[in-house]
C-alpha positions in Angstrom: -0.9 -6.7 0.9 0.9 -9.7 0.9 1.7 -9.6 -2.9 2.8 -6.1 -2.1 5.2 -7.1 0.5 6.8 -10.0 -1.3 7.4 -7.9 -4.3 8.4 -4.5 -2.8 11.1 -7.4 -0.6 12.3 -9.3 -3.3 13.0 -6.2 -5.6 14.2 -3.9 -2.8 16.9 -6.9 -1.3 18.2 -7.3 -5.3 18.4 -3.4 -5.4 20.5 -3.5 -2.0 23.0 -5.5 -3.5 25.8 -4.7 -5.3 26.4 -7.2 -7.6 23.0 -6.2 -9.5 24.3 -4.7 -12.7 23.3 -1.2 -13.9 21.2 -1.4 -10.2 22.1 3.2 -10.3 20.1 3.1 -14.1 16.6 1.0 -12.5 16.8 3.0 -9.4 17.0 6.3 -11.5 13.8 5.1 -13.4 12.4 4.1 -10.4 12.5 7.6 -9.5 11.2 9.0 -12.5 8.2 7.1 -11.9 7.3 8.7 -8.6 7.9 12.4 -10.2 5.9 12.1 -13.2 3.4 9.1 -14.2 1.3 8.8 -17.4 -2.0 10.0 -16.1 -5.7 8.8 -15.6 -6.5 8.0 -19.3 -3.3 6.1 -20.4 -3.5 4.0 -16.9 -7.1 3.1 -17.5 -7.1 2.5 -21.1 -4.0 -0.2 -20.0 -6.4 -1.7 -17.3 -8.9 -2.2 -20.3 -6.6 -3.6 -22.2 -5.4 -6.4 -20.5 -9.5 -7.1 -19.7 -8.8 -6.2 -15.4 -11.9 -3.3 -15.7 -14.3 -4.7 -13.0 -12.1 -7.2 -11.8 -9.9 -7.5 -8.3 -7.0 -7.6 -10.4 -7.5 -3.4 -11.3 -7.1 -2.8 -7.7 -4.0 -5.4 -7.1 -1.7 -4.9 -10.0 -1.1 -1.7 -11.2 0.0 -0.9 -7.4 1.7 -4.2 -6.7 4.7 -1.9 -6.0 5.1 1.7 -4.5 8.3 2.9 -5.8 8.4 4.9 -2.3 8.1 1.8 -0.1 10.5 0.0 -2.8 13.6 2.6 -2.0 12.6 2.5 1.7 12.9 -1.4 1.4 16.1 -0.9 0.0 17.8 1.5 1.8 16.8 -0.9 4.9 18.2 -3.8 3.5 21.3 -2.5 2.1 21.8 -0.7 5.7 20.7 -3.9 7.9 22.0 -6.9 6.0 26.3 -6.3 5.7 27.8 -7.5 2.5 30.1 -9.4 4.6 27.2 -11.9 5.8 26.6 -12.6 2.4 30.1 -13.7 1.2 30.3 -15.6 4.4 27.2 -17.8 3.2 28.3 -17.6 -0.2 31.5 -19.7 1.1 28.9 -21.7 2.8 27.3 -22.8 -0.3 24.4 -20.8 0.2 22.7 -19.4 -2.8 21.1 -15.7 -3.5 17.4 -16.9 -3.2 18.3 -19.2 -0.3 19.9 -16.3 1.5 17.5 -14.0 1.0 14.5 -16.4 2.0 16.7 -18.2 5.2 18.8 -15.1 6.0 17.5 -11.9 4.7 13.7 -12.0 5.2 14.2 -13.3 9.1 16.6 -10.0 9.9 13.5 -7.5 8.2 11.1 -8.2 10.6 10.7 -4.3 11.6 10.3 -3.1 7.7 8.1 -6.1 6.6 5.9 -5.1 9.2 6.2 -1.4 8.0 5.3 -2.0 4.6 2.6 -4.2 5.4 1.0 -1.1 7.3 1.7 0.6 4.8 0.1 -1.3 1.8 -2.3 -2.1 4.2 -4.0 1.2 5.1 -3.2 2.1 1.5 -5.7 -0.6 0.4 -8.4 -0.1 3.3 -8.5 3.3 2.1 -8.8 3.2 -1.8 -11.9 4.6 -3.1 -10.5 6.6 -6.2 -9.3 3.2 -7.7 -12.6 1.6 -7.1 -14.4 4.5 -7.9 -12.7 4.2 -11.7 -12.2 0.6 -12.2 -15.3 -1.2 -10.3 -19.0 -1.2 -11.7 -20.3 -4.0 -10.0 -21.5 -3.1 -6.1 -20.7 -6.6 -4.6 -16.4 -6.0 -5.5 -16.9 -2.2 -4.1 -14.4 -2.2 -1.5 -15.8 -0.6 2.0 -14.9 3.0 1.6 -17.3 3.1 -1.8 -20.1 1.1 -0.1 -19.6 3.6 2.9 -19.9 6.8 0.7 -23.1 5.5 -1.1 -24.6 4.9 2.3 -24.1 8.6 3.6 -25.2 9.8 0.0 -28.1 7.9 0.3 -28.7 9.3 4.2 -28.2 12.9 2.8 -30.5 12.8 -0.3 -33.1 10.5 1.6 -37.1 12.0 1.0 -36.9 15.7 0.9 -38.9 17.4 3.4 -41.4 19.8 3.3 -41.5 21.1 7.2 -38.1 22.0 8.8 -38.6 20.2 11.7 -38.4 17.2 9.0 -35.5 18.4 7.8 -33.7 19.2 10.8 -34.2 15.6 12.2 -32.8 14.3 8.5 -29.4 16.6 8.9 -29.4 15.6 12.2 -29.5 11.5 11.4 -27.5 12.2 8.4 -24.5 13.8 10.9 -24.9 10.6 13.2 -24.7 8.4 10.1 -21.3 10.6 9.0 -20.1 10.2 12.5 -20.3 6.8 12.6 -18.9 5.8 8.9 -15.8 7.5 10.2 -15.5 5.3 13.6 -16.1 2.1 10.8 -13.7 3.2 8.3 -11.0 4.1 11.5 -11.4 1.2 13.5 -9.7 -1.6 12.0 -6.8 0.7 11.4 -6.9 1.7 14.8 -6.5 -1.8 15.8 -3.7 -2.5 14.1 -1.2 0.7 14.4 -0.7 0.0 18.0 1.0 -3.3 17.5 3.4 -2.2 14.5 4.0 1.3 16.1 7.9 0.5 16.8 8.1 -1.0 13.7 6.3 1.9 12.1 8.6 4.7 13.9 12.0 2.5 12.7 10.9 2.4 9.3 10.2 6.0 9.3 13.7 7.1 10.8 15.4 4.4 7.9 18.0 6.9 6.3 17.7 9.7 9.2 20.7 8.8 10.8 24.0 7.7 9.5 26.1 4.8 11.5 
């Protein structure tokens, strides 16, 4: 998550600015990413390429950066931080990186803590990524480990008698139940505090003025 933020920040702040060259051409293929991608196969056979099959680093990398939380990054920063604050630092003496890291960064509070719910939740709830790239149990991350565990529950020693089997379904259901409170909670715990945050973010671009 924090690799996520610092990228999605640092790209959506030079994005917001005008002085980027050609900024209309990246943002166009930025765009063209989220409409079409190149699929399961080419995706995976470039994981196994660079040797990241089985790794941490096929779960990290080839989402460092949501091109959707990227534009809302951008459109934040280019609607928060006025041009005119930057030329008066310029005058200061004050450099891009330093104004971004001293000036920038401290004003984005509310979509920092946006896109680090974002990422966040994005991450506690990746299974399909893990599903693909992972073979070895111990770097499964919790939502894989939870799904074997209620697989296991609901092919557990086939009964013969129905009273058997009802008291398996039944188990199984409590075990269902329960993976869902697990898999919610920390989430849970977390929304609450970045809830205003959250709701700003969300109404970035609604409103004009």
């Amino acid at each position: 998550t924090s690799l996520n933020v610092s990228l999605t920040m640092t790209a959506g702040y030079a994005l917001s600015r005008k002085e980027l060259v050609g900024r209309a051409v990246i943002m166009r293929l930025i765009v063209f990413t989220m409409l079409f991608s190149g699929g399961l196969i080419p995706t995976y056979l470039i994981v196994k390429g660079l040797g990241m099959t089985n790794k941490i680093w096929a779960m990290v990398i080839p989402n460092a950066v949501s091109a959707w939380n990227l534009i809302i990054a951008r459109t934040y920063l280019q609607q928060s931080i006025p041009q005119e604050l930057l030329e008066a630092s310029l005058v200061d003496g004050c450099s891009y990186a330093r104004f971004f890291w001293e000036v920038a960064v401290p004003l984005s509070g509310a979509i920092i803590a946006v896109l680090a719910l974002l990422y966040s939740v994005a991450h506690w709830n990746s299974f399909f990524t893990g599903l693909i790239y992972l073979q070895d149990y111990s770097k499964y991350p919790l939502q894989l480990i939870l799904r074997d565990i209620l697989l296991g529950y609901q092919t557990a020693g086939a009964a013969d008698d129905a009273k058997t089997v009802q008291e398996m379904q039944r188990i199984a259901d409590l075990m269902k139940y329960a993976l869902i409170i697990v898999a919610s909670f920390p989430v849970m715990i977390l929304y609450p505090f970045l809830q205003r945050y959250f709701v700003k973010g969300v109404m970035i671009g609604a409103i004009k003025g």
